[in-house]
VEXDREN-2710 file (C-alpha; in Angstrom, 1 decimal):
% VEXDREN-2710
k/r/px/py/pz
1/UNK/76.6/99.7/126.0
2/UNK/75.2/103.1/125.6
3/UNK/73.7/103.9/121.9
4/UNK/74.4/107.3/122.2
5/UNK/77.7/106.4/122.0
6/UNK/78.2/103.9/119.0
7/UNK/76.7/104.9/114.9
8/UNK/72.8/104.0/115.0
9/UNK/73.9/101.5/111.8
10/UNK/75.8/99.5/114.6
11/UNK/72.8/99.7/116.9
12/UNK/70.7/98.6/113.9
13/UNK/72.7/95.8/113.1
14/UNK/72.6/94.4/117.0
15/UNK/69.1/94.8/117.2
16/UNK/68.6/93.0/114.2
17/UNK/71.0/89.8/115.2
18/UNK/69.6/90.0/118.6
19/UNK/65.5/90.0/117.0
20/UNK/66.5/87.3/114.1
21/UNK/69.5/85.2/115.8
22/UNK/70.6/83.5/118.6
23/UNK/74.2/84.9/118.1
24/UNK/75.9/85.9/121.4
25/UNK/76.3/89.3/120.3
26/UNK/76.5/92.1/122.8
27/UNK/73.6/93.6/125.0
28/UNK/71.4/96.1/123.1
29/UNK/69.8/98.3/126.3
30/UNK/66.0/98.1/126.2
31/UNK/66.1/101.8/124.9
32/UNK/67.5/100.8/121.8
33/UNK/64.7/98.7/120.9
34/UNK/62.6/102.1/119.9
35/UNK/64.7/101.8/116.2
36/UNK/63.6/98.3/115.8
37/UNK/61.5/99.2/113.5
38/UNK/64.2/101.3/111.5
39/UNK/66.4/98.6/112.2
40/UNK/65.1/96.3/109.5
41/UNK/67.3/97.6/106.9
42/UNK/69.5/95.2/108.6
43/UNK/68.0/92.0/108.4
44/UNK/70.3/91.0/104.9
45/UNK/72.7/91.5/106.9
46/UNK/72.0/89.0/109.8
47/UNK/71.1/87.0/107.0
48/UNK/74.6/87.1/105.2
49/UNK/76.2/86.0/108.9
50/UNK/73.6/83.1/109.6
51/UNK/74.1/81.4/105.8
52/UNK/77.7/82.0/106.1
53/UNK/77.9/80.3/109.0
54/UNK/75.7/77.3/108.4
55/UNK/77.4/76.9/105.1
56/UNK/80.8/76.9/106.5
57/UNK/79.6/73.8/108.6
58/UNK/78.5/72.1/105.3
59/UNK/81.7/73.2/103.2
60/UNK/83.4/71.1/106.2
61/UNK/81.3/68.4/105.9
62/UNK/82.0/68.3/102.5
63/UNK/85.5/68.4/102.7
64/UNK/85.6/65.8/105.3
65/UNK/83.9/63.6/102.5
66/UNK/80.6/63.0/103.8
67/UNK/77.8/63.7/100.9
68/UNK/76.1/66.3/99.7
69/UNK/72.8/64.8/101.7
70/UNK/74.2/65.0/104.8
71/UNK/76.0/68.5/104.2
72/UNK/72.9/70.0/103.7
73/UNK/71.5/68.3/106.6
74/UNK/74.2/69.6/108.3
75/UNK/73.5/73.3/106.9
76/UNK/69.7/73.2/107.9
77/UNK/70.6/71.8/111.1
78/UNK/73.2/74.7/111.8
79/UNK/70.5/77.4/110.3
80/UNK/68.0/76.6/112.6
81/UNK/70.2/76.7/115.8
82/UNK/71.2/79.7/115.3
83/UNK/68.2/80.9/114.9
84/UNK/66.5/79.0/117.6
85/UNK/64.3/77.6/114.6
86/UNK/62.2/80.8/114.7
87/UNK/60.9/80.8/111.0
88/UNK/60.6/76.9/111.0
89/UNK/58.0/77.5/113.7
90/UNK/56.3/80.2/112.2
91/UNK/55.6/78.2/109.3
92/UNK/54.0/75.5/111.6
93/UNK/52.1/78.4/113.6
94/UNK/50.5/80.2/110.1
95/UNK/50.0/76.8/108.3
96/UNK/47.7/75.4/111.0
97/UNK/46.1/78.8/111.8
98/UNK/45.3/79.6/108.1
99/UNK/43.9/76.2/107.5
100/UNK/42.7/74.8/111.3
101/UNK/40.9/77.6/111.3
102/UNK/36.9/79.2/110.0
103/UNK/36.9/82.8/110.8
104/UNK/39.7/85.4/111.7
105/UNK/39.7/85.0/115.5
106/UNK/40.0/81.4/115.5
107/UNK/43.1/81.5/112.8
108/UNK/44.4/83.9/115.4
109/UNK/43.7/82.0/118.5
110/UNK/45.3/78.2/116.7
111/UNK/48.6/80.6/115.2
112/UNK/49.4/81.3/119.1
113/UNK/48.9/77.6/120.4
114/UNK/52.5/76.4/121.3
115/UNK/50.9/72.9/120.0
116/UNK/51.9/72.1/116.2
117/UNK/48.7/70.5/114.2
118/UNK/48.3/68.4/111.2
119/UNK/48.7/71.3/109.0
120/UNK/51.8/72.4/110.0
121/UNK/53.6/69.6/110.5
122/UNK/52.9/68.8/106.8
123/UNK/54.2/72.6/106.1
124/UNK/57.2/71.8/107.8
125/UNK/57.6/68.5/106.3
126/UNK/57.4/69.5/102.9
127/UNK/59.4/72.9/103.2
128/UNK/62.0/71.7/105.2
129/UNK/62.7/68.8/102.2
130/UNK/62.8/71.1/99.5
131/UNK/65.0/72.9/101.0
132/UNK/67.2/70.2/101.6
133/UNK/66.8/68.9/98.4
134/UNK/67.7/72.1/96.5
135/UNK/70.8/72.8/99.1
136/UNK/71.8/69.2/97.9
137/UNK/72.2/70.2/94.6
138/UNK/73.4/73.5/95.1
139/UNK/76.0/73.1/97.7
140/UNK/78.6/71.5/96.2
141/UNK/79.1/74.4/93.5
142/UNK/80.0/76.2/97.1
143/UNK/78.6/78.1/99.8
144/UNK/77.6/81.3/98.4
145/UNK/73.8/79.8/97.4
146/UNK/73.0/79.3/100.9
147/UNK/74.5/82.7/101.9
148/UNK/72.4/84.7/99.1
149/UNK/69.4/82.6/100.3
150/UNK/69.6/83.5/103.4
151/UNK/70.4/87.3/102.3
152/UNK/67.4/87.8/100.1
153/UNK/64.5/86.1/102.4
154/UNK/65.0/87.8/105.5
155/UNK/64.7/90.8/102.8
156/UNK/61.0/90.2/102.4
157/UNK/60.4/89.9/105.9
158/UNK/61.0/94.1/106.1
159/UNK/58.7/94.3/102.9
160/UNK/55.5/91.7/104.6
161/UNK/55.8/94.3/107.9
162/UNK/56.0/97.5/105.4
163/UNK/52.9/96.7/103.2
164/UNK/50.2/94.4/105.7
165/UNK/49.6/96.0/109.3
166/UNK/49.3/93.6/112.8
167/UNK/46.9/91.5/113.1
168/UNK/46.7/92.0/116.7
169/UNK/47.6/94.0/119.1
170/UNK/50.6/92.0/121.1
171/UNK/53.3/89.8/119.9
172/UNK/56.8/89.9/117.9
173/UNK/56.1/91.7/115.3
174/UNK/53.8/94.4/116.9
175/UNK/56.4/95.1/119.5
176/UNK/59.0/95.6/117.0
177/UNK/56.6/98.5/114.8
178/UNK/56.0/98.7/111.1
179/UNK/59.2/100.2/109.1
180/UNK/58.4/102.8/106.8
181/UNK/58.6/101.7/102.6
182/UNK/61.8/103.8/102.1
183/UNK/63.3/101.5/104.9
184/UNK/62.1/97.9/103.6
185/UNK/63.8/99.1/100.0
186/UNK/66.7/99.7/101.3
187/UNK/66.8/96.2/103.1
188/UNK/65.7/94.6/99.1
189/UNK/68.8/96.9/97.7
190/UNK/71.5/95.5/100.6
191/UNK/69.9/92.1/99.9
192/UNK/70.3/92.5/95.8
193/UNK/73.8/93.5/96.1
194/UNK/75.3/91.1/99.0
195/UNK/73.5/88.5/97.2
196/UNK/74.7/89.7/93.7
197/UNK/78.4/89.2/95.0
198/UNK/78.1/85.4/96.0
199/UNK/75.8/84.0/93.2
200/UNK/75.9/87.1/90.4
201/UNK/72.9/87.3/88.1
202/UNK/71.1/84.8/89.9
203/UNK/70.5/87.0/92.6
204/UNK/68.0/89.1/90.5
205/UNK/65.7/86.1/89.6
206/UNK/65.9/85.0/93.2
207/UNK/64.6/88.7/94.5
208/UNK/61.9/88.6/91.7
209/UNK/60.5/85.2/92.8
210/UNK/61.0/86.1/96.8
211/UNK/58.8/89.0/96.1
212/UNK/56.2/87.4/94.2
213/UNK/56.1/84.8/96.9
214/UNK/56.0/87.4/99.5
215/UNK/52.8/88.9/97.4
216/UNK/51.3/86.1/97.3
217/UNK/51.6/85.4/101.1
218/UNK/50.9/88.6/101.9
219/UNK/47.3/88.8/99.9
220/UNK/46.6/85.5/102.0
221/UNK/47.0/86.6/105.2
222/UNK/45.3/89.8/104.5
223/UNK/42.5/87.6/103.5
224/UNK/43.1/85.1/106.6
225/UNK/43.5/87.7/109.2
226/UNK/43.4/91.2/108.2
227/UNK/47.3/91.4/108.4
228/UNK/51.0/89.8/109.3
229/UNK/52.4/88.4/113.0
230/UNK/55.5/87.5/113.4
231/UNK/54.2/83.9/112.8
232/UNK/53.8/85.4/109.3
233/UNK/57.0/87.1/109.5
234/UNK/58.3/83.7/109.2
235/UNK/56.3/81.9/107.3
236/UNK/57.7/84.7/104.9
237/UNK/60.8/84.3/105.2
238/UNK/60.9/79.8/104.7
239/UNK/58.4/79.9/102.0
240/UNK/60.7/83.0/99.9
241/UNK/64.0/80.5/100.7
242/UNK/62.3/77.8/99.0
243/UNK/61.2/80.5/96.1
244/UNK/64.7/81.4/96.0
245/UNK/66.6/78.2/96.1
246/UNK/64.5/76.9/93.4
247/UNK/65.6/79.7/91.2
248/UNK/69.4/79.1/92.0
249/UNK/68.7/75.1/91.1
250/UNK/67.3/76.1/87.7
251/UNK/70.0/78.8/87.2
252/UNK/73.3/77.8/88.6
253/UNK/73.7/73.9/88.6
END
């Protein structure tokens, strides 16, 4: 596929599904990979397809008569295929470098260890159950909760990579670049209105509380390590889906 030869939105759009999905999607050639960084608009997007998706799965669960429990099981099961469990690991990866570690470089060093430590398996742990918990509630009102979720958090991932620089020189996040702020409000301003259409109001309290989560991170790992990796990235984006969820729990059940 030449790029030259499709819109740059449907290049953005690939490059996004190909950096935040494991969706067989077509081959992006490796000089696309120069708009990643422009390309983050997109990420609601991605976001809208991954939720839909897993919540279809639970919506058939549902329907099959299994409970609630187990549909969101099912839901957070299907999320994290299909994104090769990406943000789950980054969780693990910032918890036990932010905490495992005393002074920047070490934080640094334990955040690229493929090993999981105390720390973040307790992140994981507890994240991973609120989660399911609030999907438990929320998913037999429908879908559209887990599609807005997903929507609005991979939103603030655009935002983290906008306002912190890298913290080192190599990995995900370096290689994809920094997107300027005009692009990461664009991504919040897809992500308000796609989210907006499945849960309505809801949506604006879920934003508000992804970006005070995403503040909140961000002034951490500024204090941690001088900046965001993609281990941040998606730290970012679990810890804003739990931000979110919450809001819908309180809101729309």
């Amino acid at each position: 596929m030449k790029t030259d030869k499709i819109p740059f939105w449907l290049t953005d759009l690939l490059l996004a599904g190909t950096l935040l999905s494991r969706l067989p999607l077509p081959h992006v050639p490796d000089t696309a990979f120069e708009r990643a960084a422009h390309a983050c608009w997109a990420y609601p997007v991605v976001g809208v397809v991954i939720g839909g998706l897993a919540g279809i799965a639970a919506s058939i669960f549902l329907a099959m008569g299994l409970p609630a429990v187990f549909a969101a099981g099912g839901l957070l099961t299907v999320l994290m295929l299909l994104t090769g469990a990406m943000h789950e690991d980054g969780l693990g990866d910032t918890a036990d470098g932010f905490w495992g570690g005393f002074d920047r470089a070490r934080r640094l060093e334990i955040m690229k260890d493929s090993q999981t430590g105390t720390y973040g398996i307790l992140a994981l742990l507890i994240v991973t159950g609120l989660r399911w918990s609030a999907y438990t509630a929320l998913l037999p009102l429908g879908l559209w909760s887990a599609v807005a979720a997903a929507a609005l958090s991979r939103a603030m991932m655009p935002c983290m990579m906008a306002a912190l620089p890298h913290a080192r020189e190599a990995g995900l996040s370096q290689s994809v670049g920094r997107p300027d702020a005009p692009t990461a409000v664009l991504g919040l301003g897809i992500a308000l209105l796609l989210a907006g259409l499945c849960v309505g109001g809801a949506a604006i309290g879920g934003l508000l509380i992804a970006l005070a989560v995403t503040g909140a991170l961000g002034w951490l790992a500024h204090r941690k390590i001088g900046g965001q990796t993609g281990d941040v990235l998606g730290a970012t984006q679990q810890l804003a889906e739990v931000g979110i969820l919450a809001v819908f729990v309180l809101l729309l059940t």
